[in-house]
C-alpha positions, 0 to 999 in steps of 0.5 A, a space after each residue: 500500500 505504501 508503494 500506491 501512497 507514493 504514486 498517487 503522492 508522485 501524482 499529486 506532486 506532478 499535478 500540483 506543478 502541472 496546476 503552478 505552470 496553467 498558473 503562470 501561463 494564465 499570469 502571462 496570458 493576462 498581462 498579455 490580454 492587458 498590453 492588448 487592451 492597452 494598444 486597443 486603447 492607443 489606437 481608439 485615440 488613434 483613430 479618435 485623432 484622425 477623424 478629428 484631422 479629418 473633420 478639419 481637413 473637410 472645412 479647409 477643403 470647403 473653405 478652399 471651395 468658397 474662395 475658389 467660387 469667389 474667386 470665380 465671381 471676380 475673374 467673371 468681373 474683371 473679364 466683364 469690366 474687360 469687355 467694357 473697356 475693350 468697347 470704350 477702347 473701339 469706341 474710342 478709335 471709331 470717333 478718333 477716325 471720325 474726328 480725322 474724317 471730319 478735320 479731313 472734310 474740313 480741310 478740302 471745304 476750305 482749300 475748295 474756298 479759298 481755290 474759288 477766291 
């Protein structure tokens, strides 16, 4: 009986480290499972984060697109007052060749005159 005592007492003591390593490598699983749940927790502030930038870089791109719309009208007005100027500018070329037209007619009246003198 004796022989059987110190096999189930071998047992015992074998199961009892087997129970000391499930232990320790339970021990290790949880701080494992805590780095995890840590790294979890940088990268939800991560992402936290960039929605934020995101979020920022939506209202630069919409404020870029109002000023590019702006920036439109103002081209659109300036190509207008252009086009003013452009029709001064013929309207002033028209009445200079009128006005040589008339100094012109002007002349020949007067040379006619004074050849009839």
């Amino acid at each position: 009986m004796s022989f059987i005592n110190e096999a189930f007492s071998s047992v015992n003591e074998a199961l009892s480290f087997i129970n000391e390593a499930f232990s320790s490598v339970n021990e290790a699983l949880s701080f494992i499972n805590e780095a995890f749940s840590s790294v979890n927790e940088a990268l939800s502030f991560i992402n936290e984060a960039f929605s934020f930038v995101n979020e920022a870089l939506s209202f630069i791109n919409e404020a870029f697109s109002s000023v590019n719309e702006a920036l439109s009208f103002i081209n659109e007005a300036f190509s207008s007052v252009n086009e003013a100027f452009s029709s001064v500018n013929e309207y002033l070329i028209c009445s200079k060749a009128i006005s040589e037209l008339h100094y012109q007619t002007l002349e020949i009246l007067l040379g006619s005159a004074y050849l009839s003198n």
